[in-house]
C-alpha positions in Angstrom: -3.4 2.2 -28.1 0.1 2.4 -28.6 3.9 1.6 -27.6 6.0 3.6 -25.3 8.4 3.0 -28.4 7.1 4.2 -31.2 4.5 6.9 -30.4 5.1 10.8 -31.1 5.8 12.5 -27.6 5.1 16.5 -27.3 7.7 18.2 -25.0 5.7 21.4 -23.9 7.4 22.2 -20.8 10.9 21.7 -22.6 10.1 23.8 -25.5 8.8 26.3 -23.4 11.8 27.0 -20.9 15.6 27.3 -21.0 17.7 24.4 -19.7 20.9 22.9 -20.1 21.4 21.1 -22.8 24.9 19.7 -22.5 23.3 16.4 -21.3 26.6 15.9 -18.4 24.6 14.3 -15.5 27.5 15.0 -13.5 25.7 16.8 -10.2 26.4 20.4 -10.3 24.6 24.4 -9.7 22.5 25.1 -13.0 21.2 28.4 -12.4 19.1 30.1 -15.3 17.9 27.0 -16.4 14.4 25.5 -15.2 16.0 22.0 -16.1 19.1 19.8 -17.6 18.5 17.5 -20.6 20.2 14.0 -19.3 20.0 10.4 -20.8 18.6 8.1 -18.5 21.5 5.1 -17.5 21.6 1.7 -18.8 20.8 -1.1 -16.6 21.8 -4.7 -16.6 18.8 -6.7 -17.2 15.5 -5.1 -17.0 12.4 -7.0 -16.0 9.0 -5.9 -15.8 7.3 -6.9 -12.0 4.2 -5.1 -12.9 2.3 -3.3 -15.1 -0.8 -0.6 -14.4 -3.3 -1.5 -16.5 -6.4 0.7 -16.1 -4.2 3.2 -16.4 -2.5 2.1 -19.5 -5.9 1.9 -20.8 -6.9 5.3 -19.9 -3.7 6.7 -21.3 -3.9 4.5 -24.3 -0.7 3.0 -24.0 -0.1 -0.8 -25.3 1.2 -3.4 -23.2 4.9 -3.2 -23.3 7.0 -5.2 -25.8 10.7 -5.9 -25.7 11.7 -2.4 -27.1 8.9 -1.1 -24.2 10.7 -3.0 -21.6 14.0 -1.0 -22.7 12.1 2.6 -22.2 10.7 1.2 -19.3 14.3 0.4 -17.8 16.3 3.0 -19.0 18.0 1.7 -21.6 16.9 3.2 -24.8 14.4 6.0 -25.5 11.7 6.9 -28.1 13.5 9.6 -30.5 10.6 12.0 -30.1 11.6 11.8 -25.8 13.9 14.7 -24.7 14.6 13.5 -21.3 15.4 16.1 -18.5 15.6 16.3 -14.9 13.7 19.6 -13.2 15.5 22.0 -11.6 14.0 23.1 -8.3 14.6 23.9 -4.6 12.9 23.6 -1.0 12.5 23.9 2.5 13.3 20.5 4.3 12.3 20.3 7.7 11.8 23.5 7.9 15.3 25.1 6.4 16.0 26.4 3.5 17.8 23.8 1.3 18.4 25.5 -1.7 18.7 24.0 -5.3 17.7 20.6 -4.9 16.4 19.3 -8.6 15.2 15.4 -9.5 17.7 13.7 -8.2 17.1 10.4 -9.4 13.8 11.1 -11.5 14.5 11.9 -15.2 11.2 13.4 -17.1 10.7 10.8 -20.6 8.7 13.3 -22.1 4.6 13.8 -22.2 2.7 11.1 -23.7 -0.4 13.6 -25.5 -3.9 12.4 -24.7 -6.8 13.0 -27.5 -8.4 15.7 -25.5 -4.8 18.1 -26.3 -3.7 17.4 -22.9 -0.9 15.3 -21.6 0.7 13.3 -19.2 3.8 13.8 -18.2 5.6 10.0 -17.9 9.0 10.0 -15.5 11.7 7.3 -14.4 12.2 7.3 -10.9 15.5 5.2 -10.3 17.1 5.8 -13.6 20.6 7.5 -12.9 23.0 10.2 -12.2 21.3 13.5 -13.4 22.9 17.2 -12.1 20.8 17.1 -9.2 22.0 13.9 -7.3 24.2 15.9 -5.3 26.5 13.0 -3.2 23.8 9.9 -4.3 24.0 7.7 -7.4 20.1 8.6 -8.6 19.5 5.0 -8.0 16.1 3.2 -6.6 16.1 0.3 -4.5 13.2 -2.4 -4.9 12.1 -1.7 -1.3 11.6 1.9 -2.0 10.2 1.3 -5.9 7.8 -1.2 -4.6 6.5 0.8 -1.8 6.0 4.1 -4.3 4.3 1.8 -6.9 1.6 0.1 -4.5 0.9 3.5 -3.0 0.3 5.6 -5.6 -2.1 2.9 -7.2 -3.5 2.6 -3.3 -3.9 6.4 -2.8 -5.6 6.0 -6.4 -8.0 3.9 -5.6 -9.0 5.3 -2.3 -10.1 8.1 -4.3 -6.8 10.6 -2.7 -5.6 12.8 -5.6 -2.1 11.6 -6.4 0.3 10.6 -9.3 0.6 7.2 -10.4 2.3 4.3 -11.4 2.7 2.9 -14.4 5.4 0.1 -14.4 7.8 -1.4 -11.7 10.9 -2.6 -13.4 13.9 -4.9 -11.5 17.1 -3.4 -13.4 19.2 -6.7 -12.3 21.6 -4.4 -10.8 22.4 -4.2 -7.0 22.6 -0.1 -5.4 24.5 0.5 -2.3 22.2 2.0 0.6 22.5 2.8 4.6 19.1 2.7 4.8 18.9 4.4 8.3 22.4 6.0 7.9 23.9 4.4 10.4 26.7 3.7 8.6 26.1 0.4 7.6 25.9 -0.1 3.8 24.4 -2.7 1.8 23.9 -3.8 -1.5 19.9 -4.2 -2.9 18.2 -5.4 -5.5 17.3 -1.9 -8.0 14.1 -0.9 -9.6 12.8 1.7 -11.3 9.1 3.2 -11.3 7.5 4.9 -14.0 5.7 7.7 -12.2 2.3 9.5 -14.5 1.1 12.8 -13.9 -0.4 15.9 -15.5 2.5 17.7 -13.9 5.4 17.1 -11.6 5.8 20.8 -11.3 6.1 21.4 -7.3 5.9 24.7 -4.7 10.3 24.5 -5.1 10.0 24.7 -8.9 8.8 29.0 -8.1 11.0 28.9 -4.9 13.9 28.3 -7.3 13.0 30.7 -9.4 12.3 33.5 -6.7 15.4 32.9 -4.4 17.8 33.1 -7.3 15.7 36.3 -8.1 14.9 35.0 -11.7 11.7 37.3 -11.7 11.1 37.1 -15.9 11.4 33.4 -15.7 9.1 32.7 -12.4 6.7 34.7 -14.4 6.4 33.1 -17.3 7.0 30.0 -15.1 3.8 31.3 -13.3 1.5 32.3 -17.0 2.6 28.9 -18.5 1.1 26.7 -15.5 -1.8 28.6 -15.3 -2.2 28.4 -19.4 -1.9 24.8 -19.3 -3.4 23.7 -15.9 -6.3 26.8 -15.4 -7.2 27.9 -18.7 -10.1 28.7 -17.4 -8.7 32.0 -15.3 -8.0 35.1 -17.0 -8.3 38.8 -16.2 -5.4 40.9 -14.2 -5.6 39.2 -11.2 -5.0 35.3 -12.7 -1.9 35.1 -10.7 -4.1 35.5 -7.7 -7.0 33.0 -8.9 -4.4 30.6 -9.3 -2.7 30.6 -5.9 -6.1 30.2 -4.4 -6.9 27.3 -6.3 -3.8 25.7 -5.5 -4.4 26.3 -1.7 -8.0 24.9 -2.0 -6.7 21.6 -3.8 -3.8 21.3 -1.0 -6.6 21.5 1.6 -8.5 18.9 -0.7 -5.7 16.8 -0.2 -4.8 16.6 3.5 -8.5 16.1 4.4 -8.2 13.3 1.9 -4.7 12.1 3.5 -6.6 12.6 7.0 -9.4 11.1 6.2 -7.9 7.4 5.0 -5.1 7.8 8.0 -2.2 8.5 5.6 0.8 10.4 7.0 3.2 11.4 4.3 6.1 11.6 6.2 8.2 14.3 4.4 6.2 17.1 3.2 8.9 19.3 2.3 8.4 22.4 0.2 10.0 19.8 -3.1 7.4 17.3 -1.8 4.4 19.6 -2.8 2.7 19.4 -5.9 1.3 22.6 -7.5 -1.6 20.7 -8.9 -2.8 19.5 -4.8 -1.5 16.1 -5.9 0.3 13.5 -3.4 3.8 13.1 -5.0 6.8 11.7 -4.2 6.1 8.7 -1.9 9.1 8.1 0.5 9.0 7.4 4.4 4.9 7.2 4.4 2.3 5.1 6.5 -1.7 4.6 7.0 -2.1 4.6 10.9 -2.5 1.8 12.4 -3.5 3.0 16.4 -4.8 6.3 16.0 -2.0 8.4 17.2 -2.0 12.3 16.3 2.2 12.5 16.8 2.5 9.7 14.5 5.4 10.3 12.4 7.1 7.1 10.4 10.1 9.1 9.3 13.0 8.3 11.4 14.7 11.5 10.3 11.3 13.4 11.2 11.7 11.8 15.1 13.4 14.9 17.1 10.7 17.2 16.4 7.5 15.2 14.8 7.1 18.0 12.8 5.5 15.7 9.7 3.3 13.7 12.4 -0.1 12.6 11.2 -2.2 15.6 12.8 0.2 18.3 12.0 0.0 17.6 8.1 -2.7 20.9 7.8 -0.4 23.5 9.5 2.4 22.0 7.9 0.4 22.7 4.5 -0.2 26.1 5.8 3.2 26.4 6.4 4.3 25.5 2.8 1.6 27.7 1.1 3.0 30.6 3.0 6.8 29.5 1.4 5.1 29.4 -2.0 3.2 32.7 -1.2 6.8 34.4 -0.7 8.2 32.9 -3.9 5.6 34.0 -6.1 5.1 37.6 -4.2 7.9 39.6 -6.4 5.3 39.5 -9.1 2.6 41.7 -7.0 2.5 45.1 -6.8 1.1 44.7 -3.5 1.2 41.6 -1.7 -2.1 42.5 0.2 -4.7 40.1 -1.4 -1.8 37.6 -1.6 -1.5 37.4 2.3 -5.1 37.8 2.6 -5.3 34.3 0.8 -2.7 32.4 2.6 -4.5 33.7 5.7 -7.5 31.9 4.2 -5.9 28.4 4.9 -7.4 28.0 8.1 -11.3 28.4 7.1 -11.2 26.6 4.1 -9.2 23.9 5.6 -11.7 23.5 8.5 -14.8 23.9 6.6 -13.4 20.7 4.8 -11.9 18.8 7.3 -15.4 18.7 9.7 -17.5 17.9 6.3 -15.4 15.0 5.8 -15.8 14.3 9.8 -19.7 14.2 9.4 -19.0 11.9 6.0 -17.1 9.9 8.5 -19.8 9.9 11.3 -22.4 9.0 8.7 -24.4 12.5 9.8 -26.7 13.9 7.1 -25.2 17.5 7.6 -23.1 19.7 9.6 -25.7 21.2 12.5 -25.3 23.3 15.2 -23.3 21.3 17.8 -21.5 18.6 15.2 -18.3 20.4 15.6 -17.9 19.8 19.0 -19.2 16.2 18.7 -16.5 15.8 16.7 -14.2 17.4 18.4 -14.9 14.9 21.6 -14.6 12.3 19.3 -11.3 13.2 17.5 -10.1 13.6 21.5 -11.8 10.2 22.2 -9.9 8.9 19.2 -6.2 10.3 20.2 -6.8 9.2 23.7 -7.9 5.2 23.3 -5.7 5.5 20.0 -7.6 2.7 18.8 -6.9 0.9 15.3 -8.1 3.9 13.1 -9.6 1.7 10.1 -11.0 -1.2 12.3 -12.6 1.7 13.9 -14.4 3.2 11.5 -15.6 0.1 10.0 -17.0 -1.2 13.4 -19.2 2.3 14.2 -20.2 2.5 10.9 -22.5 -1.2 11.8 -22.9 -0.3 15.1 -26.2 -1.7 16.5 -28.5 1.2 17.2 -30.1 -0.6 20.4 -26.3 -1.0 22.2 -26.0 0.9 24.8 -24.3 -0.1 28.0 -20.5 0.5 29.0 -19.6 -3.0 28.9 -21.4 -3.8 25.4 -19.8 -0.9 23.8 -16.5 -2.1 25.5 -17.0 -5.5 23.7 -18.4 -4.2 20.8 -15.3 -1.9 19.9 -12.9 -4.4 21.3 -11.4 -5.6 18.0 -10.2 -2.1 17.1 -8.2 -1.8 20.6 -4.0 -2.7 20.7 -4.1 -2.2 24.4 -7.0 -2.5 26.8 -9.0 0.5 28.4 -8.8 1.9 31.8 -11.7 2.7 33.6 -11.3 6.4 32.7 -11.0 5.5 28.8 -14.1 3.1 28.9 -16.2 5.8 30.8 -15.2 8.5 28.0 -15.6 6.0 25.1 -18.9 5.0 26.7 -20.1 8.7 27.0 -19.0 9.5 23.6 -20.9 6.8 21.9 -24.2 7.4 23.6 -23.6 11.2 22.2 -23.1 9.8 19.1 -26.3 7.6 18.8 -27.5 10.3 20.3 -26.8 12.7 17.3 -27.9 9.8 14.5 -31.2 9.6 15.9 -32.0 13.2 14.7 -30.8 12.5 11.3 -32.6 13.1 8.6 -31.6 10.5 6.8 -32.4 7.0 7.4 -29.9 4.5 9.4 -29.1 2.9 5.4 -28.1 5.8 3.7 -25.8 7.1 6.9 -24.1 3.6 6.5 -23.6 4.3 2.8 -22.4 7.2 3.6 -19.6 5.9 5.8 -18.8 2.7 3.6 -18.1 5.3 0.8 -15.5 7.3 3.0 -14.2 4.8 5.6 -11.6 2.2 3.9 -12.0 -1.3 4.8 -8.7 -1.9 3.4 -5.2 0.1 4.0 -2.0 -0.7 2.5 -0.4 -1.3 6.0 3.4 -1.0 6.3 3.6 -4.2 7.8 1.8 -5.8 4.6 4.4 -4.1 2.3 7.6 -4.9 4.5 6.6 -8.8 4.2 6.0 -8.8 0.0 9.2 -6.7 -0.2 10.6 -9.5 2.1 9.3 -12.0 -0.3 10.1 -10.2 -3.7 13.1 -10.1 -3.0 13.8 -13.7 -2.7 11.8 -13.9 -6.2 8.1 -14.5 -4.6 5.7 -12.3 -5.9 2.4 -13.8 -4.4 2.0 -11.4 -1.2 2.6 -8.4 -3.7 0.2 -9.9 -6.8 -2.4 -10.0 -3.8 -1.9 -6.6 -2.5 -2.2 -5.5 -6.3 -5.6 -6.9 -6.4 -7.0 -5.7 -2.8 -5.9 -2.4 -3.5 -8.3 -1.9 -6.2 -11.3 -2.4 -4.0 -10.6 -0.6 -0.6 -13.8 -0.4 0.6 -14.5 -3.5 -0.3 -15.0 -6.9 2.1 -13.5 -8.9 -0.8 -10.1 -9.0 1.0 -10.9 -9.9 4.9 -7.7 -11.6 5.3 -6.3 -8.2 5.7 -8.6 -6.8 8.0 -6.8 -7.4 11.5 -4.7 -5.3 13.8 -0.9 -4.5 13.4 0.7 -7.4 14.4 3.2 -7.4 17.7 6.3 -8.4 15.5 5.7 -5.4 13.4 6.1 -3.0 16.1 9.7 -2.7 15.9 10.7 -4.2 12.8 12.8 -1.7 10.5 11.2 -1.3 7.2 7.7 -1.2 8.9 7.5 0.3 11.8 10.4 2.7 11.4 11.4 4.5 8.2 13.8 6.7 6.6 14.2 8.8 3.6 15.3 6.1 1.5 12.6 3.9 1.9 
C-alpha cells in the first residue's frame, strides 16, 4: 500500500503522444496534440467527505494523509504526475460539436498495478484546463456527490463503469444556473477522483479523424489496442478491435437496461472505448417503468437519450466511431459489415438478460414474444420497475385470479389500473406461470436466478436530492447510509429504501428534473 504522495506514477499515454506542453489552461483550439499538460487549481480548504476503500485496497493505495488530501484537492501533485487534460471531440445530441476536450477533468497520471497494468487516476472539478471553453472547470457538490455514489452504485450492481475514489469539499463556492435559466447561484464545490483503466472515449478517434490527423489516429488506434487487447494481432487487428468494442457497448446497455439506468447524455464524448459507463451527469434508475423516460432537461424536445432508446442510440455512436476510424481501411467493407452487426448481438443479449430477469432456465422457442408482451405489459402499467421485479420474482406459484394478481402486484403500481390494464396484466401473468412450469429448473434456482439480476436496491434520484440537501447544511448521515446500501443491492439489508417514489419528488428540481450540470 502506498500514498498518492509519494508513489512512482508511469505516464504511458503522455509519453506516447504529442501534446502541449505550455501548461496555459487558458481555453483555446489545440490541434496536433492529443492533449495539454495543465496544473490542476488550488482550492481553499480541502476536506475529504469520503473515501473508496475496497477500491483503494484493490489499487493498493494508503489511506490519505495530509499531503494526500492536497493531491486529492488539487493543491499540490506527486512530482512523478504530469497532469493533462485530453483533447477530444463529439457528437452532442446528435450534431457535430467539434473539439470539445476535459473540460474540467485533469488526468493525475496512472497509478501502475503489480500485474504491469494501470489505472489511470483523474480530478473531476479541478480548474480551468484549454478545453473549458466559456465554464470555470469547476464541480459543484450536487454534481460530485451524485457522480461519486453512482459510479460506486453502478459498481456494485455489477454494470461496467469507472469509479470513485475520493469526494473532496474544496471550501470554495462555484457560480451555476443550474437549469440555465438565467438565474445564477453560488454552491458549495467538490472535486471527485474518478479510476479507470482508460478514459479514452469514441471523440478521442473522432478528433483525430475530423481534423484529418490520419498518422496520429493510427497510432492512436495500435497504442489502445497494444495496451487494452494485446491479445489481437494479425492484419486485420483494427477490425478485431472495433468489434470488441461494439460487443462491450452492447454489454453495457443490457446492463444499464437491465438495473433501469438511463444515462441521460450519451454523446459521442460520453462513450468509453473500453464499453465502460463514464461520465455521470443528468442520470436516473426508473422509478415507473416508462420507455420515453429521459431525466435530462436539455434531452426534453426530442427524448432522444430516453431510457428505451439507449441501444439505437449506441448504434448510432458506433456508426460515428466507425467513420472516424474508416480512413485507415482500404475498404471499409468488413468495417460496415460490423457496425451492421449491432442489432443481432445487441438482441441476442438483451432477451438473455430478459430470461435472467424472468427467472427462465433458457431462451425456447416462444420466450421472445413472452417477453416481448411483457416489456409491452411493462411500458403500458409503467409500474415501479425495481418493486416489480422483486415482487414476480416471489410470486406464489398457486395465484391465479385477476383480483389476487391485482393485489399481489399492488405495491409496485403509482397509479391504479383500468379494467383494460388489469385484464392485460392478468393475461400476462398466467402466460408467465405458464412458461415456469416447463422449466427445467426447479422454482429455487429460477428465484436465484432473478435475486442475482434484479436489484432490490437503486440509488433513486430522490434519495440523492435529500443527502445532497443535507450535506450541504453539513449532515452526512443520509449520504454515510446510501454509502453502505449501495454495497449490497440485491440485498434486503436496506428495506427502509424499498418504497415507491414519493409524490413530493415528482416535481422537485434536482430529482425529478435534471440538467447537464447536475
Amino acid at each position: 500500500m502506498q500514498h498518492l504522495s509519494t508513489h512512482k506514477f508511469v505516464n504511458d499515454f503522455t509519453e506516447a503522444f504529442d501534446g502541449d506542453q505550455s501548461g496555459d489552461p487558458q481555453p483555446r483550439q489545440t490541434p496536433g496534440v492529443l492533449y495539454s499538460r495543465v496544473l490542476p487549481s488550488p482550492v481553499r480548504q480541502p476536506k475529504l467527505l469520503a473515501w473508496t476503500t475496497d477500491l483503494a485496497t484493490e489499487l493498493g493505495i494508503r489511506e490519505p494523509d495530509e499531503n494526500d488530501l492536497n493531491i486529492l484537492g488539487g493543491n499540490a501533485v506527486n512530482p512523478s504526475m504530469k497532469p493533462y487534460a485530453a483533447c477530444y471531440a463529439g457528437h452532442q445530441f446528435g450534431n457535430w460539436a467539434g473539439q470539445l476536450g476535459d473540460g474540467r477533468a485533469i488526468t493525475l497520471g496512472e497509478w501502475p498495478l503489480p500485474d504491469g497494468k494501470s489505472w489511470e487516476l483523474q480530478l473531476k472539478g479541478a480548474g480551468l484546463t484549454p478545453y473549458s471553453r466559456r465554464a470555470d472547470g469547476r464541480a459543484v457538490l450536487r454534481s460530485s456527490v451524485r457522480e461519486y455514489l453512482m459510479s460506486e452504485a453502478m459498481f456494485h450492481l455489477g454494470v461496467p463503469t469507472t469509479r470513485a475514489l475520493s469526494l473532496v469539499a474544496t471550501g470554495d463556492q462555484v457560480r451555476r444556473d443550474m437549469f440555465y435559466d438565467g438565474r445564477p447561484a453560488p454552491e458549495p464545490g467538490a472535486i471527485v477522483m474518478r479510476a479507470a483503466p482508460s478514459f479514452l472515449r469514441f471523440g478521442n478517434f473522432e478528433m483525430l479523424s475530423a481534423r484529418k490527423e490520419y498518422e496520429n489516429l493510427q497510432k492512436l488506434v495500435d497504442w489502445t489496442i497494444e495496451k487494452f487487447y494485446p491479445e489481437l494481432t494479425g492484419a486485420d487487428k483494427t477490425l478485431q478491435w472495433f468489434k470488441k468494442v461494439m460487443e462491450s457497448t452492447a454489454t453495457m446497455v443490457v446492463d444499464w437496461l437491465r438495473v433501469g439506468f438511463v444515462h441521460g447524455v450519451m454523446n459521442t464524448d460520453n462513450m468509453s472505448i473500453l464499453g465502460l459507463t463514464i461520465d455521470y451527469g443528468p442520470f436516473s434508475f426508473l422509478d415507473a417503468y416508462d420507455l420515453n423516460f429521459s431525466p435530462n432537461t436539455t434531452d426534453h424536445p426530442g427524448l432522444r437519450y430516453a431510457y428505451g432508446k439507449q441501444h439505437s442510440i449506441a448504434y448510432w455512436n458506433l456508426s460515428c466511431l466507425a467513420n472516424a476510424i474508416s480512413p485507415l481501411f482500404e475498404d471499409p467493407k468488413e468495417l460496415i459489415s460490423t457496425v451492421e452487426s449491432f442489432g443481432p448481438v445487441f438482441f441476442e443479449k438483451f432477451y438473455s438478460m430478459k430470461a435472467d430477469k424472468m427467472g427462465l432456465d433458457e431462451l425456447v422457442t416462444g420466450d421472445v414474444n413472452l417477453i416481448d408482451d411483457f416489456e409491452n405489459l411493462l411500458a403500458s402499467v409503467q409500474p415501479d420497475m425495481t418493486i416489480f421485479y422483486q415482487l414476480l420474482g416471489d410470486l406464489p406459484e398457486d395465484l391465479t385470479d385477476t383480483a389476487g394478481v391485482n393485489a399481489y402486484f399492488t405495491p409496485s403500481f403509482y397509479h391504479p389500473l383500468s379494467e383494460i390494464q388489469l385484464a392485460l396484466f392478468h393475461k400476462n401473468i398466467i402466460a408467465y406461470q405458464e412458461r415456469l412450469a416447463k422449466n427445467t429448473i426447479s422454482r429455487a434456482v429460477s428465484r436465484s436466478k432473478m435475486k442475482a439480476c434484479n436489484p432490490r436496491f437503486i440509488l433513486r434520484n430522490y434519495l440523492l436530492y435529500e443527502a445532497i440537501q443535507e450535506l450541504e447544511k453539513g449532515e452526512d448521515q443520509l449520504f454515510k447510509k446510501l454509502q453502505k446500501a449501495l454495497e449490497t443491492p440485491y440485498s434486503k439489508d436496506h428495506d427502509e429504501f424499498f418504497a415507491l417514489r414519493p409524490q413530493w419528488a415528482n416535481e422537485q428540481p434536482g430529482s425529478a428534473t435534471l440538467s447537464c450540470s447536475s
